[in-house]
C-alpha positions as protocol buffer text, in pm:
chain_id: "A"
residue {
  index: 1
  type: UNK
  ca { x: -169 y: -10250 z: 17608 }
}
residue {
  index: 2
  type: UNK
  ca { x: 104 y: -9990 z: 17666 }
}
residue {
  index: 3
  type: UNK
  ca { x: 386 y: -10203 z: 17510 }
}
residue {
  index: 4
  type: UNK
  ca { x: 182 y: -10250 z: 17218 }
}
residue {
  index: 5
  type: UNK
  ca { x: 129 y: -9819 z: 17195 }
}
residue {
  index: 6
  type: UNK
  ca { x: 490 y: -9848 z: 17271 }
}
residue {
  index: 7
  type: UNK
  ca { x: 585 y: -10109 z: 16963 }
}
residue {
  index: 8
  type: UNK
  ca { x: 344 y: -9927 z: 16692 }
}
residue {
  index: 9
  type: UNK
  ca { x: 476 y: -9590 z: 16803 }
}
residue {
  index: 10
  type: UNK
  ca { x: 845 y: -9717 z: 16767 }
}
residue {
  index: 11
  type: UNK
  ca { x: 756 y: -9889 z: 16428 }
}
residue {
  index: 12
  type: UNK
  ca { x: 571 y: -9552 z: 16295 }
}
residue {
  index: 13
  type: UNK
  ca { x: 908 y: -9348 z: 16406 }
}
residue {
  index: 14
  type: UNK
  ca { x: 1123 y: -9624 z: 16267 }
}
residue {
  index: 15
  type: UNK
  ca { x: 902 y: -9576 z: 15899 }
}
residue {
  index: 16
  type: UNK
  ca { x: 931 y: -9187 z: 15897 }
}
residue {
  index: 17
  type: UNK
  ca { x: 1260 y: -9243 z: 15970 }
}
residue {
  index: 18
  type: UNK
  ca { x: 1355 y: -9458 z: 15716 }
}
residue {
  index: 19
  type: UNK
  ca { x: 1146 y: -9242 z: 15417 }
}
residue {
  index: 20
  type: UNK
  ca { x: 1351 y: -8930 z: 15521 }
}
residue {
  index: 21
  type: UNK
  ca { x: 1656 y: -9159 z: 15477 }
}
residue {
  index: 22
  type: UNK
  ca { x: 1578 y: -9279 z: 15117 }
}
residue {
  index: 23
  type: UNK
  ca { x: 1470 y: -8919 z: 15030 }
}
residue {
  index: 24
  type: UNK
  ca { x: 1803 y: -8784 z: 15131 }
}
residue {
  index: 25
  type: UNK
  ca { x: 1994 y: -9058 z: 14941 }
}
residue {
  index: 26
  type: UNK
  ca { x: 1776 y: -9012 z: 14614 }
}
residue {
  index: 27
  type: UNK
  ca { x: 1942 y: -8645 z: 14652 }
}
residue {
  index: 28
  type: UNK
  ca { x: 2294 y: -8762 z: 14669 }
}
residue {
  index: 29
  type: UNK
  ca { x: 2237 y: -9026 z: 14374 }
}
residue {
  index: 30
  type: UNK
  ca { x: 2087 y: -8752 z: 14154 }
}
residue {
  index: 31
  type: UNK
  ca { x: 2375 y: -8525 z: 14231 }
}
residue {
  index: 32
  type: UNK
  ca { x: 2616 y: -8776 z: 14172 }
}
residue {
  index: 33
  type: UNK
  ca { x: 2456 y: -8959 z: 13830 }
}
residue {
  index: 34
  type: UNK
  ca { x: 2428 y: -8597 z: 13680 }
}
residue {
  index: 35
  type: UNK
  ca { x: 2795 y: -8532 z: 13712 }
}
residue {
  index: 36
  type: UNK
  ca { x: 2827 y: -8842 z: 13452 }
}
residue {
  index: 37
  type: UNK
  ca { x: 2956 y: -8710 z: 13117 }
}
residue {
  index: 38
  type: UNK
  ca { x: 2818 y: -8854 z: 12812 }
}
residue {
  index: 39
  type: UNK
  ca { x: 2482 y: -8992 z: 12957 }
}
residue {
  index: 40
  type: UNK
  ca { x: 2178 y: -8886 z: 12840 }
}
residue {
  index: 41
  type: UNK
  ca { x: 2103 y: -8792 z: 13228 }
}
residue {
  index: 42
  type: UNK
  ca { x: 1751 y: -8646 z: 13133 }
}
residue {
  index: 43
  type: UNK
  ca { x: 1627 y: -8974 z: 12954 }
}
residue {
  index: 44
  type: UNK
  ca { x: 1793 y: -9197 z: 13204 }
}
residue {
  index: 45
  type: UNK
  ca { x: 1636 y: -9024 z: 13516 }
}
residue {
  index: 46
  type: UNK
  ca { x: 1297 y: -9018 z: 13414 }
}
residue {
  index: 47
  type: UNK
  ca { x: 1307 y: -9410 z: 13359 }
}
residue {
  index: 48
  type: UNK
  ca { x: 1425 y: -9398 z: 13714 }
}
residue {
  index: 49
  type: UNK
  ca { x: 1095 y: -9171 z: 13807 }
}
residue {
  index: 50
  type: UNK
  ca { x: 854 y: -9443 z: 13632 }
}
residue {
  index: 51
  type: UNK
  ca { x: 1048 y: -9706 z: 13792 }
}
residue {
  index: 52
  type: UNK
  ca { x: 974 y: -9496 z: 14177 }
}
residue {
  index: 53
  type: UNK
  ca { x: 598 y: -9456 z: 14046 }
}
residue {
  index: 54
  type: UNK
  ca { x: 564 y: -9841 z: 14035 }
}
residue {
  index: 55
  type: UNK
  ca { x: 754 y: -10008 z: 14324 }
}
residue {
  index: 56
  type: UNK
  ca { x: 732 y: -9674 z: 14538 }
}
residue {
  index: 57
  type: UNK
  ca { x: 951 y: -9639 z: 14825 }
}
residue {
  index: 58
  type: UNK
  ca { x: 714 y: -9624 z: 15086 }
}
residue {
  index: 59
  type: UNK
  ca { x: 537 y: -9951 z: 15028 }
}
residue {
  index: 60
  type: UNK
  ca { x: 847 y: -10126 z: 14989 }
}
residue {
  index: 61
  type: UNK
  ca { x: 950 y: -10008 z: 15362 }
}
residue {
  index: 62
  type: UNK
  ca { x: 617 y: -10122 z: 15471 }
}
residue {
  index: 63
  type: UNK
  ca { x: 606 y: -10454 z: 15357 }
}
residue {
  index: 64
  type: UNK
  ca { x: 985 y: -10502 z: 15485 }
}
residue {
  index: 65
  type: UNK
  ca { x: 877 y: -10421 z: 15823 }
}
residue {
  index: 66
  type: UNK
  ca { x: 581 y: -10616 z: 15788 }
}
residue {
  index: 67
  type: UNK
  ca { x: 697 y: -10944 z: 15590 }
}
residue {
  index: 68
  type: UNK
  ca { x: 891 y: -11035 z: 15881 }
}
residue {
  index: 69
  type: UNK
  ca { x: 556 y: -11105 z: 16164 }
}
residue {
  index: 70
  type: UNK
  ca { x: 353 y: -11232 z: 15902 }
}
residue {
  index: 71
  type: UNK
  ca { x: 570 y: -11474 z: 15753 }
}
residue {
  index: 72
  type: UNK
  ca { x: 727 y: -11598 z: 16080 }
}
residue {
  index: 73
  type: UNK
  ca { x: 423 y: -11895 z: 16143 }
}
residue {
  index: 74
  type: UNK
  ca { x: 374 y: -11963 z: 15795 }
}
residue {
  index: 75
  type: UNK
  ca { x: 677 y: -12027 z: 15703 }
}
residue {
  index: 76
  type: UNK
  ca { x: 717 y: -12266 z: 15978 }
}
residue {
  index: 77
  type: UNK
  ca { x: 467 y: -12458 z: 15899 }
}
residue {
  index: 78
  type: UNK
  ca { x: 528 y: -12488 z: 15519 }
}
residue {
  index: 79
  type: UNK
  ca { x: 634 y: -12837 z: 15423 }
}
residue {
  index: 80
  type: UNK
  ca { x: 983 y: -12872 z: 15320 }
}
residue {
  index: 81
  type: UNK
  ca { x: 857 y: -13026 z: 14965 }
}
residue {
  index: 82
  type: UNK
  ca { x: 671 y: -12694 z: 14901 }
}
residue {
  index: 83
  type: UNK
  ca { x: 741 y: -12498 z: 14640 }
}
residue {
  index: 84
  type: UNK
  ca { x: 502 y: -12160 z: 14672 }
}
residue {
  index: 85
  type: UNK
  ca { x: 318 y: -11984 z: 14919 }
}
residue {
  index: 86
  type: UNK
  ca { x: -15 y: -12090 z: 14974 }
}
residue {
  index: 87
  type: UNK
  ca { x: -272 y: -11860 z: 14838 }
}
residue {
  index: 88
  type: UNK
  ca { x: -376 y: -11666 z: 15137 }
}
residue {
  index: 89
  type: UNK
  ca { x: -13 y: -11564 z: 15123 }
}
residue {
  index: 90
  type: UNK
  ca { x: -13 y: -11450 z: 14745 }
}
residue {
  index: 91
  type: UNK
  ca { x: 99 y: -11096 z: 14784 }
}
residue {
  index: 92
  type: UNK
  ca { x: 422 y: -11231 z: 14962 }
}
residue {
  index: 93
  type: UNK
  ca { x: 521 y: -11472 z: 14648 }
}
residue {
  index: 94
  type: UNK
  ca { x: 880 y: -11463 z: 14491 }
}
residue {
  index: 95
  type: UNK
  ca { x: 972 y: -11424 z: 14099 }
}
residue {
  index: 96
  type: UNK
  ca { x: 1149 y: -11694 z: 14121 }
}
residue {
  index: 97
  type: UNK
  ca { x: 1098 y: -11965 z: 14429 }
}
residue {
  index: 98
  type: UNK
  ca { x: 1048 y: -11944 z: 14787 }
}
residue {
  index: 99
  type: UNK
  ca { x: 1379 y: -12162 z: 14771 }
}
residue {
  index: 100
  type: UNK
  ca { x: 1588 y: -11916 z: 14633 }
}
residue {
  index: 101
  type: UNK
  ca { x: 1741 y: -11817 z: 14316 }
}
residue {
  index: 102
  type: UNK
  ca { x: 2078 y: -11973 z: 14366 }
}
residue {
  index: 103
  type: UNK
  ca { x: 2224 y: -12219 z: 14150 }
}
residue {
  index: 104
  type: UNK
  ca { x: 2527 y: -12437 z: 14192 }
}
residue {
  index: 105
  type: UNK
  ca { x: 2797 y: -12704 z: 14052 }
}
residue {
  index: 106
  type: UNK
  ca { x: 2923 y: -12983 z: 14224 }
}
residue {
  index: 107
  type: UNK
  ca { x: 3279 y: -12976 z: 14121 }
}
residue {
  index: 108
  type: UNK
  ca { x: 3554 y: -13272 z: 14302 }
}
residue {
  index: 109
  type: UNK
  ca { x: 3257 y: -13301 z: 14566 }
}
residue {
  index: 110
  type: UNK
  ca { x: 3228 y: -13017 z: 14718 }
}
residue {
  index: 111
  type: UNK
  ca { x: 2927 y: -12775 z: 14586 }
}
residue {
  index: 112
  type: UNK
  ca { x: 3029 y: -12408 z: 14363 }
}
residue {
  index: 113
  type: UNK
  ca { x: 2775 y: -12184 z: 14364 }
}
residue {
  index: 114
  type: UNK
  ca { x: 2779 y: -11995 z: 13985 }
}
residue {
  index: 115
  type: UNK
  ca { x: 2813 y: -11673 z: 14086 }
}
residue {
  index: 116
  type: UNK
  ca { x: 3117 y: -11721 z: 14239 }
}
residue {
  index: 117
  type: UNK
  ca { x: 3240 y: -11833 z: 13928 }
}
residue {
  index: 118
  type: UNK
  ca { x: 3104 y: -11615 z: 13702 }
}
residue {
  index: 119
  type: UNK
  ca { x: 2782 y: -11786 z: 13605 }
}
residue {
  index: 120
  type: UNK
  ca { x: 3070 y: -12015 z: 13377 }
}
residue {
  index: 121
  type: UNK
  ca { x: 3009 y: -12395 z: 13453 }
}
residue {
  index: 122
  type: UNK
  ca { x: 3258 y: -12673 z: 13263 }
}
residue {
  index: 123
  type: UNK
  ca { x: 3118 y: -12840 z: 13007 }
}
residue {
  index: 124
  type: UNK
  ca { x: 2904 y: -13100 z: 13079 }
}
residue {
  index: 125
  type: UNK
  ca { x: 2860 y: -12974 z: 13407 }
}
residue {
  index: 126
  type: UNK
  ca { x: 2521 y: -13010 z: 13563 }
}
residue {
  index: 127
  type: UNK
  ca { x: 2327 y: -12705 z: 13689 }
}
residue {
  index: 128
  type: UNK
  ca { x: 2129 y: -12734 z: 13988 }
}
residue {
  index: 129
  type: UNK
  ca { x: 1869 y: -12479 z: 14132 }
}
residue {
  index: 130
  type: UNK
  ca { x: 1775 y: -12436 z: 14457 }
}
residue {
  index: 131
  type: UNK
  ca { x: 1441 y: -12646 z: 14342 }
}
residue {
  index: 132
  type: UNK
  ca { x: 1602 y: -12923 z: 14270 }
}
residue {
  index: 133
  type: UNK
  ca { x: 1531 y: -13198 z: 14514 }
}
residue {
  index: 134
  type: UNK
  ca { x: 1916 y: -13362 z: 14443 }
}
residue {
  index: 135
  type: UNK
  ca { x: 2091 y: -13015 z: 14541 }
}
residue {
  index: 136
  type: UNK
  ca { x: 2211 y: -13101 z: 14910 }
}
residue {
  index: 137
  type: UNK
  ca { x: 2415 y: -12740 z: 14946 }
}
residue {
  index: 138
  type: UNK
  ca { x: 2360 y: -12449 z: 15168 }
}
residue {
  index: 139
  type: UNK
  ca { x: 2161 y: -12142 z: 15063 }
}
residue {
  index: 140
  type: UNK
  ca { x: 2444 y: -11863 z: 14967 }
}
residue {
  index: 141
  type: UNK
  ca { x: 2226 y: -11604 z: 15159 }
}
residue {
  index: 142
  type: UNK
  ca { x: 2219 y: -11817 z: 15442 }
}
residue {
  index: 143
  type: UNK
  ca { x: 2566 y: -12052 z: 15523 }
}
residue {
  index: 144
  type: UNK
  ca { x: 2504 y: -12351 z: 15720 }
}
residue {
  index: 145
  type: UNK
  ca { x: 2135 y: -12418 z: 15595 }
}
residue {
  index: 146
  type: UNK
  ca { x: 1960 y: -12556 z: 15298 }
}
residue {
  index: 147
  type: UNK
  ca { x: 1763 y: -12344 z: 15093 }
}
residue {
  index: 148
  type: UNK
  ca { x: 1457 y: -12546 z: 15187 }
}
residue {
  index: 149
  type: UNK
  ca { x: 1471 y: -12475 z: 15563 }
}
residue {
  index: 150
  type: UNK
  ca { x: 1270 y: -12258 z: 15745 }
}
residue {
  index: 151
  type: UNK
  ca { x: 1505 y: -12016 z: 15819 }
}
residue {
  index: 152
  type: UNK
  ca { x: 1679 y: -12008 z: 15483 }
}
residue {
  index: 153
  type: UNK
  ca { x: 1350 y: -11936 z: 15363 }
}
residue {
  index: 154
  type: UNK
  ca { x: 1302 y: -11667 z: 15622 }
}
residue {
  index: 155
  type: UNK
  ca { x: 1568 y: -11480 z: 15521 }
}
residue {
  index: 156
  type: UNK
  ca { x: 1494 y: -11509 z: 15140 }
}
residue {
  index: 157
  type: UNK
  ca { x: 1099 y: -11443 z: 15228 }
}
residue {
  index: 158
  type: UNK
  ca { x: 1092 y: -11202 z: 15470 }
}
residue {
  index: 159
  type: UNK
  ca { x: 1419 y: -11030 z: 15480 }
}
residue {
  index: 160
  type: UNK
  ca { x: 1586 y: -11038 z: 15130 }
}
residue {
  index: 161
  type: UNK
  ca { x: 1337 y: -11063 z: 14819 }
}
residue {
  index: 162
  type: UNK
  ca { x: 1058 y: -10976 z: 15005 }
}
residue {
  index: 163
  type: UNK
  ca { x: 715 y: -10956 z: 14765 }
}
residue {
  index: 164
  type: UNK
  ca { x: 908 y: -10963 z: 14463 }
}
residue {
  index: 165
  type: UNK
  ca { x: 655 y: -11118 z: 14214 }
}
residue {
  index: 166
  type: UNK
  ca { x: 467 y: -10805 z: 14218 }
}
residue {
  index: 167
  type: UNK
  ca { x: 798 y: -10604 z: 14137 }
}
residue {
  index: 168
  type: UNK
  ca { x: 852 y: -10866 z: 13820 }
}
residue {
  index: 169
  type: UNK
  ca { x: 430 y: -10773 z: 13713 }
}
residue {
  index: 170
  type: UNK
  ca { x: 563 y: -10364 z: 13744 }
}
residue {
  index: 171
  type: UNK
  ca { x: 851 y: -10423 z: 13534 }
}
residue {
  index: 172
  type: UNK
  ca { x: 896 y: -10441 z: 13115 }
}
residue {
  index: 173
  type: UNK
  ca { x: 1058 y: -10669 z: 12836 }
}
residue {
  index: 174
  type: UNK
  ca { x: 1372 y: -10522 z: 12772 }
}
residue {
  index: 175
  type: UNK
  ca { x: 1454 y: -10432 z: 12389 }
}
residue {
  index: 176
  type: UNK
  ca { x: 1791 y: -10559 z: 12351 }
}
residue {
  index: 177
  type: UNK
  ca { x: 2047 y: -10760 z: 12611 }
}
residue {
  index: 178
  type: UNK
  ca { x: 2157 y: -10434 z: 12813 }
}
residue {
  index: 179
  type: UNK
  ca { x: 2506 y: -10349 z: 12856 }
}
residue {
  index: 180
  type: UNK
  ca { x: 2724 y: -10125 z: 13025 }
}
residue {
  index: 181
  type: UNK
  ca { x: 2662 y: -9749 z: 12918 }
}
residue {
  index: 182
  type: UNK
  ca { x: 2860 y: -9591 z: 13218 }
}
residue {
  index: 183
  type: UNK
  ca { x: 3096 y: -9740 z: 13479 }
}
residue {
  index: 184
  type: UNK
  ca { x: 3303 y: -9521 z: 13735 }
}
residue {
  index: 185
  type: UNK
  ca { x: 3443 y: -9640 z: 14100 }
}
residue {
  index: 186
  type: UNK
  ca { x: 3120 y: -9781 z: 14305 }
}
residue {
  index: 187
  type: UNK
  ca { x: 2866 y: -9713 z: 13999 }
}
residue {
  index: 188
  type: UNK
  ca { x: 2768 y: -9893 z: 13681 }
}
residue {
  index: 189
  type: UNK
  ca { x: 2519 y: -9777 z: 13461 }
}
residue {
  index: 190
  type: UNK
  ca { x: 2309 y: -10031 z: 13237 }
}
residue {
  index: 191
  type: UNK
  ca { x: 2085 y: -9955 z: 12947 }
}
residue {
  index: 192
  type: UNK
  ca { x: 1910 y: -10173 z: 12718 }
}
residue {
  index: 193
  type: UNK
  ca { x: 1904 y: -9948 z: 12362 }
}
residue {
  index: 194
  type: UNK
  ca { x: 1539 y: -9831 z: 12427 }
}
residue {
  index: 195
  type: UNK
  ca { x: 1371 y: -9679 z: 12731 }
}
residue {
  index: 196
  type: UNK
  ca { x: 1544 y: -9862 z: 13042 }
}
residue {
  index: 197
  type: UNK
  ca { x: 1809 y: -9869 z: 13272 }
}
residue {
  index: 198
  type: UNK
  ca { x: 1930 y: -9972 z: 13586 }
}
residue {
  index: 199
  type: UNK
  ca { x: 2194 y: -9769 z: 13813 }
}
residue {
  index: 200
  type: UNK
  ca { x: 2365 y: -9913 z: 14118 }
}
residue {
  index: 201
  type: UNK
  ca { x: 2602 y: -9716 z: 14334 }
}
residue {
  index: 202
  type: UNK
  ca { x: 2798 y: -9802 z: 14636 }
}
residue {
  index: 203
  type: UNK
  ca { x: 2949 y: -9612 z: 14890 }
}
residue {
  index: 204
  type: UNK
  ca { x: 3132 y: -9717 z: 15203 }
}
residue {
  index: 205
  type: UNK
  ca { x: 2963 y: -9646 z: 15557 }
}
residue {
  index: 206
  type: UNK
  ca { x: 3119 y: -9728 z: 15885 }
}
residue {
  index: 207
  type: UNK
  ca { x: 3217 y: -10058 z: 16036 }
}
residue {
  index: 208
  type: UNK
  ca { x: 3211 y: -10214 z: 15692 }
}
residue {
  index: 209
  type: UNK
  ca { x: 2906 y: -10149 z: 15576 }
}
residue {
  index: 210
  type: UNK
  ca { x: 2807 y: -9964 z: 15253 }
}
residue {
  index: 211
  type: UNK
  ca { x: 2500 y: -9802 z: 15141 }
}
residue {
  index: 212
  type: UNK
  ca { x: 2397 y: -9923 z: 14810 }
}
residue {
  index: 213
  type: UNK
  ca { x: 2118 y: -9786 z: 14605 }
}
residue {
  index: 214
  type: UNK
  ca { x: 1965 y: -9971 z: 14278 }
}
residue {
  index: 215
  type: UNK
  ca { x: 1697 y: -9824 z: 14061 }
}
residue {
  index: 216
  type: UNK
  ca { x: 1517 y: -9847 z: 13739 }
}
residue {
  index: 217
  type: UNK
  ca { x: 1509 y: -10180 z: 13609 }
}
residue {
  index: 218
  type: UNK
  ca { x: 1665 y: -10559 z: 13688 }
}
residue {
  index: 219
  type: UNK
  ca { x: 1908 y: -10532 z: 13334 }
}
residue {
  index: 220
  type: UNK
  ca { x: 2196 y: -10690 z: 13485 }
}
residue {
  index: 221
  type: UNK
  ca { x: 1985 y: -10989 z: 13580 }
}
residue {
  index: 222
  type: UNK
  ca { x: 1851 y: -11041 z: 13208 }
}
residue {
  index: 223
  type: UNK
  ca { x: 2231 y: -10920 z: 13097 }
}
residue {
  index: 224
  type: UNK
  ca { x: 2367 y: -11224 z: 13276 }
}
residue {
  index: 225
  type: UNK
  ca { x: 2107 y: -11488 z: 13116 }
}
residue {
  index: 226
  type: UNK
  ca { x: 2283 y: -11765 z: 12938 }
}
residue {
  index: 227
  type: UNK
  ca { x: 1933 y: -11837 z: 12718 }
}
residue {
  index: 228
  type: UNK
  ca { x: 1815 y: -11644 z: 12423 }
}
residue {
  index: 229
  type: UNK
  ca { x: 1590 y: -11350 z: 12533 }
}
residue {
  index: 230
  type: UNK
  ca { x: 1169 y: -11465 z: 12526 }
}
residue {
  index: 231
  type: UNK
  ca { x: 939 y: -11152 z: 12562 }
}
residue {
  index: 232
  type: UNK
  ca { x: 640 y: -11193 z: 12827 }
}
residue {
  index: 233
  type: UNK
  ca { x: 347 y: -11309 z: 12618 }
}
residue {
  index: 234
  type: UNK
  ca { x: -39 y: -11415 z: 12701 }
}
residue {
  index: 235
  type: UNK
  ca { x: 56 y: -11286 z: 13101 }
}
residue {
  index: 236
  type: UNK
  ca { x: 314 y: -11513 z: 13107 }
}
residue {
  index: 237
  type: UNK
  ca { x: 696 y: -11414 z: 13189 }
}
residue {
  index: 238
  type: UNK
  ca { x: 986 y: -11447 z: 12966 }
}
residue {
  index: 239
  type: UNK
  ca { x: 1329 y: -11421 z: 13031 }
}
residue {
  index: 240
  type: UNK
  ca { x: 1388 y: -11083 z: 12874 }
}
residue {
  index: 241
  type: UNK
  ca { x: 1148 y: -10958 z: 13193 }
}
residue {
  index: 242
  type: UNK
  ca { x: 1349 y: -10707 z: 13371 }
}
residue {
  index: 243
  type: UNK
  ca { x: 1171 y: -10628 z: 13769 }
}
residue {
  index: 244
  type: UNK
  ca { x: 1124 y: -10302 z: 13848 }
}
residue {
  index: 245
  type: UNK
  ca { x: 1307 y: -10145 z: 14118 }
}
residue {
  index: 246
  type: UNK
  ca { x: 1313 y: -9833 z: 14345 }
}
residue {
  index: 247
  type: UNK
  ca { x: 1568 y: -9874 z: 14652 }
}
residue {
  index: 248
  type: UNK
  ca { x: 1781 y: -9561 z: 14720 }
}
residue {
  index: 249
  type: UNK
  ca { x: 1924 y: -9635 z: 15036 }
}
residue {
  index: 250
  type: UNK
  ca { x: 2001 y: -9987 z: 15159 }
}
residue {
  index: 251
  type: UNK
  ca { x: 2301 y: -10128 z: 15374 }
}
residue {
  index: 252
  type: UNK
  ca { x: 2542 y: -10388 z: 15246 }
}
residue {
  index: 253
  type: UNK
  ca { x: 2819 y: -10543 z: 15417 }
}
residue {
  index: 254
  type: UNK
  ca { x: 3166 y: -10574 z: 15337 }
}
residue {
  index: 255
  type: UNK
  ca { x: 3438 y: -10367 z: 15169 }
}
């Protein structure tokens, strides 16, 4: 009974923690993104505000502390040929697929995934997803194990994209494909003509990491779509659909 006082204690001092730590870097981004010149800072910052309102911090830090225990026996016993949570399990369901969102070429036998080539496959190239039962590569968020595994899984499920279908449901159809409004060393500002934008800055740590914070809203993922832009309609989700997000402090690795 002690080591369970013990564990909840540690995990309420690790929560605090972690809220002081994401108030104190939504400081330092405002400083920083006000210092722009020729932004509409005002206009830009209170998308950011309504973007906080709907995914708030808080709950995001719970359910990442959280996702991990309750997904751990699921997951394990999820059939491989699954392809969503069961519904028990709802509030835990990805945007995309509890196999990831990666997609890939296979190019002189060996498999590419397209981000590392700039989302450009060769014409006539096939395109596989993560989903698709003939794609025999690794997950790119987990090396060495195939997207349908139960760790690769794990990590997408519990550790990476954790509840993001409720993040897509907070978000809004974009008015235009966004583009760059603002770019300096470690940020880029997008905005999509109308109401939204998303703002990612980086900034190196120590021993390689970075902290990275992304708010407002998912642009560069709609930016990047090959397909014409479909609005959401009759509650279901089109492609101009950008998530709504509220992360000012997380750690990234690398230089």
């Amino acid at each position: 009974m002690l080591m369970l006082y013990l564990l909840i204690g540690l995990l309420a001092v690790l929560f605090v923690s972690m809220l002081a730590i994401q108030e104190h870097a939504r400081d330092a981004v405002r400083e920083r993104f006000y210092a722009l010149d020729g932004v509409d800072a005002a206009a830009a910052w209170a998308c950011f505000d309504r973007a906080e309102k709907l995914v708030s911090p808080w709950r995001t830090l719970r359910d990442h502390l959280i996702a991990p225990v309750v997904l751990l026996i699921p997951l394990l016993r999820l059939p491989r040929e699954a392809n969503d949570l069961p519904e028990p399990l709802a509030y835990w369901r990805n945007n995309v697929s509890i196999n990831g969102d990666g997609k890939a070429v296979l190019r002189d036998g060996k498999w590419i995934d397209l981000q590392d080539i700039g989302w450009k496959p060769q014409p006539g190239e096939r395109v596989y997803s993560y989903d698709d039962a003939d794609y025999t590569g690794d997950a790119y968020y987990c090396r060495g194990h195939h997207p349908r595994s139960w760790l690769a899984r794990y990590v997408w499920l519990a550790l990476r994209n954790v509840a993001s279908q409720r993040d897509v449901l907070a978000g809004a159809d974009v008015a235009r494909r966004p583009a760059v409004l603002a770019e300096s060393p470690g940020l880029t500002l997008l905005w999509d003509g109308g109401q939204l934008y998303q703002l990612t800055l980086e900034a190196p740590l120590f021993w390689g990491l970075r902290w990275r914070a992304n708010v407002g809203y998912k642009l560069g993922i709609v930016a990047n779509r090959p397909d014409p832009l479909t609005p959401s309609e009759g509650g279901k989700i089109g492609s101009a659909r950008a998530s709504a997000i509220c992360t000012w402090f997380s750690l990234k690795g690398g230089a």
